[in-house]
C-alpha positions as CSV (number, residue, x, y, z in Angstrom):
1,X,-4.6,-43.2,4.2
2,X,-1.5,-41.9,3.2
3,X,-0.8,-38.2,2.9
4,X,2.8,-37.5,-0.1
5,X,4.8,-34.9,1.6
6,X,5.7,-32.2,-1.1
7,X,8.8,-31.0,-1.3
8,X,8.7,-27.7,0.2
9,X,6.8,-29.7,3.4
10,X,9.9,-31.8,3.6
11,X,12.2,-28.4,3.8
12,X,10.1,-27.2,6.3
13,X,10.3,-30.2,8.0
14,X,14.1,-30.3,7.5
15,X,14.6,-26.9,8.9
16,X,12.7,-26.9,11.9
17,X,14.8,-30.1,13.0
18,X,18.1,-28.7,11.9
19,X,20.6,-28.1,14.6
20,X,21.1,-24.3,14.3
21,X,17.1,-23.4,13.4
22,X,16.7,-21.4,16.5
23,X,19.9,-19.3,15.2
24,X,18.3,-19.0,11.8
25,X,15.1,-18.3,13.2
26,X,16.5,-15.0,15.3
27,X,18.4,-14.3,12.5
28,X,15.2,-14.4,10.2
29,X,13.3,-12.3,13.3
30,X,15.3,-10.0,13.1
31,X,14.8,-8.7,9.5
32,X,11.0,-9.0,9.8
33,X,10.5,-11.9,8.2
34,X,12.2,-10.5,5.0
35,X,11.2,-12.6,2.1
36,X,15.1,-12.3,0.1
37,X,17.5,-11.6,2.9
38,X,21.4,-10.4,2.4
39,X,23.5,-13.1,4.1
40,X,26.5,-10.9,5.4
41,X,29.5,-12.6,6.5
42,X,32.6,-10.4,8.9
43,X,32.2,-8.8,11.8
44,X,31.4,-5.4,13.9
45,X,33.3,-3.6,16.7
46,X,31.3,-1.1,19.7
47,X,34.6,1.2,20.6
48,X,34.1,4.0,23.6
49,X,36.1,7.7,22.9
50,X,39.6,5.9,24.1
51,X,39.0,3.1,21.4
52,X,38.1,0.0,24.2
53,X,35.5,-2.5,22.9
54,X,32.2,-2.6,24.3
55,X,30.6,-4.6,22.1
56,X,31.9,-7.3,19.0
57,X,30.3,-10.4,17.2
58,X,31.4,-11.7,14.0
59,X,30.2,-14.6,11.9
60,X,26.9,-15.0,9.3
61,X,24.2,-12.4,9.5
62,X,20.9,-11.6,8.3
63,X,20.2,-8.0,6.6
64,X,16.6,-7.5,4.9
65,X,16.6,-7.1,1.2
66,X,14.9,-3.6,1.4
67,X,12.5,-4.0,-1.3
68,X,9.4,-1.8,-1.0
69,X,7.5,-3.7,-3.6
70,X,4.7,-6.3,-1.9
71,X,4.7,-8.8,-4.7
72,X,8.7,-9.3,-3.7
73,X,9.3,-9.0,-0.1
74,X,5.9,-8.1,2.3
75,X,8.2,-7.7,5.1
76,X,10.1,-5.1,3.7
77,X,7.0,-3.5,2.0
78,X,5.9,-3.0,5.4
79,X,8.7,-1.3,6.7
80,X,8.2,1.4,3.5
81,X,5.4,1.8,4.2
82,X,5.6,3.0,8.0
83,X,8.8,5.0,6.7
84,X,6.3,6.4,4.4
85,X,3.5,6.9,6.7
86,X,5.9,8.8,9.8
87,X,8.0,10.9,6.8
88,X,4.3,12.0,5.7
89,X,2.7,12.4,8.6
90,X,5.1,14.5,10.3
91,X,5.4,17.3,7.6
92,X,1.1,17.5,7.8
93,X,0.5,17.3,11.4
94,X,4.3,18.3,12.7
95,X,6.7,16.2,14.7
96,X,9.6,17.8,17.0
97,X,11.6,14.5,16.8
98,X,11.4,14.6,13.1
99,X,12.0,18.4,13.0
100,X,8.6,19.7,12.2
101,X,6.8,22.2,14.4
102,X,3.2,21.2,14.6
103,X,2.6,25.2,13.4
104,X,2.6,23.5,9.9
105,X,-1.1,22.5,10.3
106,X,-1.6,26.7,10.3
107,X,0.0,26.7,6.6
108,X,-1.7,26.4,3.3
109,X,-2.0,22.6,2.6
110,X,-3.9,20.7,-0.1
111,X,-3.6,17.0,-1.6
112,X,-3.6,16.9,-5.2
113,X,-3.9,14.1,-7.7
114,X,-2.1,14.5,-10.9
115,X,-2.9,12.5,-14.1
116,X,-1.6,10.8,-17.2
117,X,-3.7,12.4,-20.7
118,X,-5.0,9.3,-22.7
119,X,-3.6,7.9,-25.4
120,X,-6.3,5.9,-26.6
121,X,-9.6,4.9,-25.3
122,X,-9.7,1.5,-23.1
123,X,-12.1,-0.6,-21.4
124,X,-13.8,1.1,-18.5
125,X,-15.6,-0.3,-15.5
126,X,-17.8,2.6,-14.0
127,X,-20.4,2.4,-11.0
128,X,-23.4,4.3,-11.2
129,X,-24.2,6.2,-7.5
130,X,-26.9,3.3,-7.3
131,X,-24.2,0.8,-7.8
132,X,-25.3,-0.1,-11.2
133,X,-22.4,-0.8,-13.7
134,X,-22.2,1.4,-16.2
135,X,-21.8,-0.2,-19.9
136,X,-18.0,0.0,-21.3
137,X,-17.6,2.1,-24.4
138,X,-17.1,-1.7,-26.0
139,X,-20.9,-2.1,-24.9
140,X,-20.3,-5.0,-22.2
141,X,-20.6,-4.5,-18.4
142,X,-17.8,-5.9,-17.0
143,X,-17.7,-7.7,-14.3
144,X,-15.3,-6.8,-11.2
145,X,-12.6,-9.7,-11.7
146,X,-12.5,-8.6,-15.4
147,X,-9.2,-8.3,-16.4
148,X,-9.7,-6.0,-19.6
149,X,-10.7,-2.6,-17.9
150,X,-7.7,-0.3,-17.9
151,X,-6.8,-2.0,-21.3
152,X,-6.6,-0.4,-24.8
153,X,-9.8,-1.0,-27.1
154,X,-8.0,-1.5,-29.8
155,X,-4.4,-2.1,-29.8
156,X,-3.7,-1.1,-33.3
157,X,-4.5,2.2,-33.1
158,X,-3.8,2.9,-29.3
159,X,-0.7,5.0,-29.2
160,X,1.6,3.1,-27.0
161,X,4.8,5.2,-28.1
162,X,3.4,8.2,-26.7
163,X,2.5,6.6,-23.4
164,X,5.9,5.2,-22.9
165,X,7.2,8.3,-23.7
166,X,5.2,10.3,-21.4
167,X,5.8,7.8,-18.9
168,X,9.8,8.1,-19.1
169,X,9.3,11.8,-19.1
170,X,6.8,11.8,-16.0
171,X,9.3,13.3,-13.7
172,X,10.6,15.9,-15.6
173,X,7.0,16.7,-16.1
174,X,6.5,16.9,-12.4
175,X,9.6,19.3,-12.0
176,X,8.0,21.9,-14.9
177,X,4.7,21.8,-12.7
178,X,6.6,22.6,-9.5
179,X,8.5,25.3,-11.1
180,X,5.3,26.7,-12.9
181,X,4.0,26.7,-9.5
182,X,6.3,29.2,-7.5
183,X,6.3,31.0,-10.5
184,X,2.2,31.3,-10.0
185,X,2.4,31.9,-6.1
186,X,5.2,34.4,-6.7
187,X,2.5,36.1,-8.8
188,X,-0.1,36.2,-6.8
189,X,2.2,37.3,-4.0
190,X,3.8,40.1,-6.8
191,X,7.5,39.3,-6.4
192,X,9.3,38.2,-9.0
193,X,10.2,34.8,-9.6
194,X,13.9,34.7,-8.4
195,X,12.5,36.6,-5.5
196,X,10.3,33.9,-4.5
197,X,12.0,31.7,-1.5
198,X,12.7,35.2,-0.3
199,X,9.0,35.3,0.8
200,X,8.1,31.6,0.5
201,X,8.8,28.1,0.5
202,X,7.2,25.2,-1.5
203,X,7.0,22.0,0.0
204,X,6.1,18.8,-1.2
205,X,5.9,15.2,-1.2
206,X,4.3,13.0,-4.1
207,X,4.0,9.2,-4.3
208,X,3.5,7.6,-7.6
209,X,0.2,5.2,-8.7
210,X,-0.2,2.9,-11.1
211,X,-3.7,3.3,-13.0
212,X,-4.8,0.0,-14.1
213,X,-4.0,1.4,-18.1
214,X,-0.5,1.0,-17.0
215,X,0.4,4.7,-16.3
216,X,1.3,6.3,-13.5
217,X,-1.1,9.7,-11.7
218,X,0.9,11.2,-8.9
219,X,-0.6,12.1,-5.6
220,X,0.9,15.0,-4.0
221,X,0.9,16.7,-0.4
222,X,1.7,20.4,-1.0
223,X,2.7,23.2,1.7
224,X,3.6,26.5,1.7
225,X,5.9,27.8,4.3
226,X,7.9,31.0,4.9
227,X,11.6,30.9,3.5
228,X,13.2,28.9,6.6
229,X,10.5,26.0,5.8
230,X,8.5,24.7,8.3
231,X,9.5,26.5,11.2
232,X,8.5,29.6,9.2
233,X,4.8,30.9,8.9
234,X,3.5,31.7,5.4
235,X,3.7,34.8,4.3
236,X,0.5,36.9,3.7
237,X,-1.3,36.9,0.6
238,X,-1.6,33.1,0.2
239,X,-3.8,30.5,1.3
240,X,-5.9,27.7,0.5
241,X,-7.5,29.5,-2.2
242,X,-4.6,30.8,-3.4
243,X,-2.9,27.6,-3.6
244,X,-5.7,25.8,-5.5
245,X,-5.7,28.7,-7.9
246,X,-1.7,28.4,-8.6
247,X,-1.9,24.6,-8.6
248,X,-4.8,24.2,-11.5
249,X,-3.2,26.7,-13.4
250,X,0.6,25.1,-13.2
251,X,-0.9,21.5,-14.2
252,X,-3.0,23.0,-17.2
253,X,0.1,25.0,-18.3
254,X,3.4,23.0,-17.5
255,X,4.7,21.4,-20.5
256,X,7.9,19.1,-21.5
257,X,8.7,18.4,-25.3
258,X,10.0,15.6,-26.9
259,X,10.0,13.7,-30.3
260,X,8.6,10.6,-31.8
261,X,11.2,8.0,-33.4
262,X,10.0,9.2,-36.9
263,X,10.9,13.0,-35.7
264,X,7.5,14.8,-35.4
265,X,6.9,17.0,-32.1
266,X,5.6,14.9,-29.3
267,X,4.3,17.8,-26.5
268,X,3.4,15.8,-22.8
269,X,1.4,17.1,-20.8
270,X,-0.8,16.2,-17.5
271,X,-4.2,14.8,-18.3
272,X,-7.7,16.7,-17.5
273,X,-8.6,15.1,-14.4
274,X,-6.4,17.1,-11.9
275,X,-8.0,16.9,-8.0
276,X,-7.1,20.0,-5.3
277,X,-8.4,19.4,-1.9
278,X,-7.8,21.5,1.3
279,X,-6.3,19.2,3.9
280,X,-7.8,20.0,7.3
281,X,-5.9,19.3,11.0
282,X,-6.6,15.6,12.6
283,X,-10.0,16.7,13.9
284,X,-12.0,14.2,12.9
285,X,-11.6,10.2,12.1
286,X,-13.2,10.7,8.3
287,X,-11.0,10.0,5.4
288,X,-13.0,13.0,4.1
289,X,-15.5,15.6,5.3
290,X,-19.0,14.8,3.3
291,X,-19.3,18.7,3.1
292,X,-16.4,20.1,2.2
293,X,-14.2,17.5,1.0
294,X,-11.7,18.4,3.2
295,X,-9.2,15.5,4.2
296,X,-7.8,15.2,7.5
297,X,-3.8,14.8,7.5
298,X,-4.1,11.3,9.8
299,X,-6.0,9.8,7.8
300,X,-4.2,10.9,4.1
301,X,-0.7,10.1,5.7
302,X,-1.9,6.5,6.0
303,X,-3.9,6.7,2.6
304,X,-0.6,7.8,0.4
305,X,1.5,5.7,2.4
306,X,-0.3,2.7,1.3
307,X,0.0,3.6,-2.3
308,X,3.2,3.9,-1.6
309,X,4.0,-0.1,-1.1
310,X,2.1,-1.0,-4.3
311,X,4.3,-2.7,-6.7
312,X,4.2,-3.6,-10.0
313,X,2.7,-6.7,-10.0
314,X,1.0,-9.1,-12.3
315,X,-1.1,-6.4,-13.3
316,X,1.3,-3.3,-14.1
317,X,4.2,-4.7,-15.0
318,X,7.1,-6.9,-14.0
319,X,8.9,-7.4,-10.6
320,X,12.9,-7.7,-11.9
321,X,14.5,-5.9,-14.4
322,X,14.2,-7.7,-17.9
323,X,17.9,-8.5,-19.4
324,X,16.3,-10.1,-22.8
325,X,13.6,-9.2,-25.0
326,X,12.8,-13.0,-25.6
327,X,11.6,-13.2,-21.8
328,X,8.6,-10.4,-22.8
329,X,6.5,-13.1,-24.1
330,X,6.7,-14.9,-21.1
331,X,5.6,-12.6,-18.4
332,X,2.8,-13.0,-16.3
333,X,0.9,-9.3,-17.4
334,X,-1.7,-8.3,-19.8
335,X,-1.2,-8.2,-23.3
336,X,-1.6,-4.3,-22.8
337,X,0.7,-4.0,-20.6
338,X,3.3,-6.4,-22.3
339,X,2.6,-3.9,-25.4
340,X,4.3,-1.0,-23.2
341,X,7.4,-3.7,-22.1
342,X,7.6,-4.0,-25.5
343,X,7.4,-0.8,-27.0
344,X,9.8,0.3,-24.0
345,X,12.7,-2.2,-24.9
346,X,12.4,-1.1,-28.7
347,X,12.5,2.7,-27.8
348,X,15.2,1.8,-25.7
349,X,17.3,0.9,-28.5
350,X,17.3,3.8,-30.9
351,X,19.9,6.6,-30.3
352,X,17.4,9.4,-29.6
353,X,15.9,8.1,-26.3
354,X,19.7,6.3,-25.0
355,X,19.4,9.1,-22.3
356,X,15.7,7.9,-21.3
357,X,17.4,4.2,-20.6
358,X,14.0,2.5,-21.3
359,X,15.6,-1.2,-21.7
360,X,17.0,-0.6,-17.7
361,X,13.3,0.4,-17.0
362,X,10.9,-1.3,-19.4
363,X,9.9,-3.4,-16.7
364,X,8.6,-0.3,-14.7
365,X,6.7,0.2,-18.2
366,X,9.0,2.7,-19.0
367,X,8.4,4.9,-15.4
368,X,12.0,6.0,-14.3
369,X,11.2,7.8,-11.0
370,X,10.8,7.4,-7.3
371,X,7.5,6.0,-6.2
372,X,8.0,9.0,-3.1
373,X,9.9,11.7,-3.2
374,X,9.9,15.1,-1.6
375,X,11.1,18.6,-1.4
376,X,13.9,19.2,1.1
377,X,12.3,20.9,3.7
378,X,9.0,19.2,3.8
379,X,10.0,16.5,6.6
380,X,12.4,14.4,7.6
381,X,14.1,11.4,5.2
382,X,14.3,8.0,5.1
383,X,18.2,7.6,5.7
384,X,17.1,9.7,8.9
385,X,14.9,7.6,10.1
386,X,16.5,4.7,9.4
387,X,20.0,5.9,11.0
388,X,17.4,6.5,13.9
389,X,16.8,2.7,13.7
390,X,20.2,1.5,14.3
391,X,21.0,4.5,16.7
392,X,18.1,2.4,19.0
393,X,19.3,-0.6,18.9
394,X,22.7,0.0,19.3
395,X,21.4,2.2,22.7
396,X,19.3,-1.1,23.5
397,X,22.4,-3.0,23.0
398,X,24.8,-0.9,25.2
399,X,22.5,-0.1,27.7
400,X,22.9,-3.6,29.4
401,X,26.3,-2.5,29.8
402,X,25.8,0.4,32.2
403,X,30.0,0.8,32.7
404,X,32.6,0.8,30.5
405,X,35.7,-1.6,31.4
406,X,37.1,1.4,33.7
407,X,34.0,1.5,35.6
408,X,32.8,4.5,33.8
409,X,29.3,5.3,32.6
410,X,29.3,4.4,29.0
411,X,28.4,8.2,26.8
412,X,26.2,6.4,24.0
413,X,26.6,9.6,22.2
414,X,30.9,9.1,21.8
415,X,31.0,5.3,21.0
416,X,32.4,4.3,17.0
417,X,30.7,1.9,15.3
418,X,33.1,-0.5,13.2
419,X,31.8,-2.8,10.4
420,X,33.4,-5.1,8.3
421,X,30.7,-7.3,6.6
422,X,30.3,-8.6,3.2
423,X,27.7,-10.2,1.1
424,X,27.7,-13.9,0.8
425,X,25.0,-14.6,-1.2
426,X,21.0,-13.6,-1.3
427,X,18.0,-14.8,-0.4
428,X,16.6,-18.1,1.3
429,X,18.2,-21.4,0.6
430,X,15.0,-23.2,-0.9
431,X,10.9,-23.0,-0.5
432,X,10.8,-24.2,3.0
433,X,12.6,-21.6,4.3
434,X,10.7,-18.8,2.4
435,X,7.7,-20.4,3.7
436,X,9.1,-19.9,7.2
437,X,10.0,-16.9,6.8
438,X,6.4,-15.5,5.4
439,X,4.8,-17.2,8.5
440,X,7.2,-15.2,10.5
441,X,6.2,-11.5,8.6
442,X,2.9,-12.4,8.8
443,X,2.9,-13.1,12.1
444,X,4.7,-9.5,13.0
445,X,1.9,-8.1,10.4
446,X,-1.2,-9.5,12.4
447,X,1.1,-8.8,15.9
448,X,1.3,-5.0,14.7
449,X,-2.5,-4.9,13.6
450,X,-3.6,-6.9,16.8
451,X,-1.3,-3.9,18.8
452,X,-3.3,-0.9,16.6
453,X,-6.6,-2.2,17.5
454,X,-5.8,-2.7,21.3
455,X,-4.6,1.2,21.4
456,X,-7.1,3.1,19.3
């Protein structure tokens, strides 16, 4: 019997014969397997204090693509999402090398889930505790592969101005809760407000979820410290209670105020469902304590960070910025979530949202924030960690050296780094090679896994 080669077999095939596929293969290797990678073409210089060259290459490089959305490059959705998981970790349970005592487990902590209001009522899929599927307020039980729940009931009336809106406005929204917040703790702590990081400090770091309506809910980490941050204890006067008290009333009070295109008031606000749980030191390998609902810092490091990587995908929105409305019809989403593209890219043209820039983010469904972002003293960053990256290699790279050309001992700490590269072009050059280079991520993926098991 013969077997048709497809095209992207006969790419494969071409590749793996090719005369320089052990080159590309490193090359691939070494961004992880990245799905779109930057070809980079110039050349970099290792210089000691008195400017002699340790190290130099030149030619065509690899550098991954960066993007933390899944649905566009797993590799690099991977790497987000152990940036997320250390930058998380560290400011719950401490970490000296990332500047955070492990005294911060003594502080006032608490996880809290912040949502969108509604603006309409949509298809529902709720589970009885007995497992039994609770009829939608359309009067079916849908099924779990149902792609309606999260979806509006009836378009027509469901107010998809208003969600975009809110949406576009989510950040600011989170930045009047903050700021409602130290006004609360400085209250309970009786100092007045602009004498609040006098006693205390606020830290925070929230990562943004899609709900399967199409808005975002933001789950937050939030800590008190003293005024230094987290080398500082909290002051006296405020704890978990105290916090829980200060965060329920800053999300039923904070406020931002817009206005509808035909000028009426539009006030946003956070939705009813706000969750406050006490986060509890790694003492236990539960998600959550049965008892008290407590959530250990381990395990929620690792269950924000993986919110962290989702993207938005066929069911949220689009991957790429959209450059032309005639392309909304022909995205792969729902019809309610093609409503908010829509309604996006048409608010996006009138004069009274050109600030919002909704046609630069209607593929986001109007959301124009960070999926993670935090206050500046709760842990390290990512541009730390990452220049902690590079600063290991390039100590892996010099350390085969062990003297300088004067028979010195090379100071890793004094050698310049000179680059010179520029971008070529981006991504793979067909199928086959994207193929390749998934088999490669997921092969680091299961490696990593494999490596996790064999350790805990």
């Amino acid at each position: 019997m013969t077997t048709t080669q497809t095209p992207t077999d006969a790419q494969i095939s071409h590749r793996l014969r090719s005369a320089d596929f052990t080159t590309w293969r490193a090359q691939v290797q070494a961004t992880g397997g990245c799905a779109a990678p930057i070809h980079l073409r110039g050349g970099s210089a290792v210089l000691d204090r008195d400017g002699a060259v340790l190290l130099e290459r030149s030619g065509d490089i690899l550098a991954p693509c960066g993007n933390r959305r899944e649905s566009v490059c797993p590799a690099c959705s991977d790497r987000y999402a152990a940036d997320a998981f250390h930058l998380l970790r560290a400011g719950l349970a401490g970490d000296d090398t990332k500047g955070v005592p492990a005294t911060v487990t003594d502080r006032p902590r608490a996880f809290v889930t912040l949502t969108a209001p509604t603006f309409g009522p949509v298809h529902t899929r709720r589970v009885s505790p007995r497992g039994l599927v609770i009829p939608c307020p359309c009067g079916e039980h849908h099924h779990a592969d149902d792609p309606r729940p999260g979806t509006a009931l009836d378009p027509d009336t469901y107010d998809y101005t208003g969600a975009v809106l809110w949406q576009a406005h989510a950040g600011q929204l989170w930045d009047r809760f903050a700021r409602t917040l130290r006004r609360r703790l400085a209250a309970l702590l009786g100092v007045p407000v602009r004498e609040f990081r006098d006693h205390a400090r606020l830290s925070y770091a929230k990562v943004a979820e899609y709900q399967r309506r199409g808005l975002v809910h933001f789950h937050a980490v939030i800590r008190i410290d003293g005024p230094e941050g987290a080398a500082d204890p909290c002051p006296p006067g405020l704890d978990d209670h105290a916090l829980r008290d200060a965060v329920l009333h800053a999300a039923a009070s904070a406020s931002v105020t817009t206005t509808r295109p035909d000028g009426t008031t539009l006030t946003l606000h956070w939705g009813g469902q706000v969750d406050v749980r006490p986060v509890t030191p790694s003492a236990a390998r539960e998600i959550e304590d049965p008892d008290t609902g407590a959530i250990t810092d381990a395990a929620l490091a690792g269950y924000i960070a993986k919110y962290a990587t989702k993207g938005t995908g066929a069911t949220d929105g689009a991957d790429r910025p959209i450059r032309d409305e005639l392309h909304i019809p022909l995205l792969d989403v729902s019809t309610h979530h093609r409503a908010m593209i829509a309604t996006a890219w048409d608010l996006g043209a009138l004069p009274a949202y050109e600030g919002l820039n909704l046609r630069r983010w209607a593929h986001m469904l109007g959301f124009r924030g960070h999926f993670l972002t935090k206050s500046q003293r709760y842990s390290t960053t990512f541009r730390a960690m990452r220049a902690d990256r590079r600063l290991w290699r390039l100590r892996e790279d010099l350390a085969a050296l062990d003297t300088d050309p004067n028979g010195h001992l090379v100071d890793l700490d004094t050698v310049v780094v000179v680059n010179d590269w520029q971008p070529v072009r981006f991504g793979h050059r067909d199928e086959g090679e994207r193929e390749l280079a998934a088999a490669i991520a997921e092969r680091n993926r299961q490696h990593r896994i494999n490596t996790r098991r064999r350790t805990s």
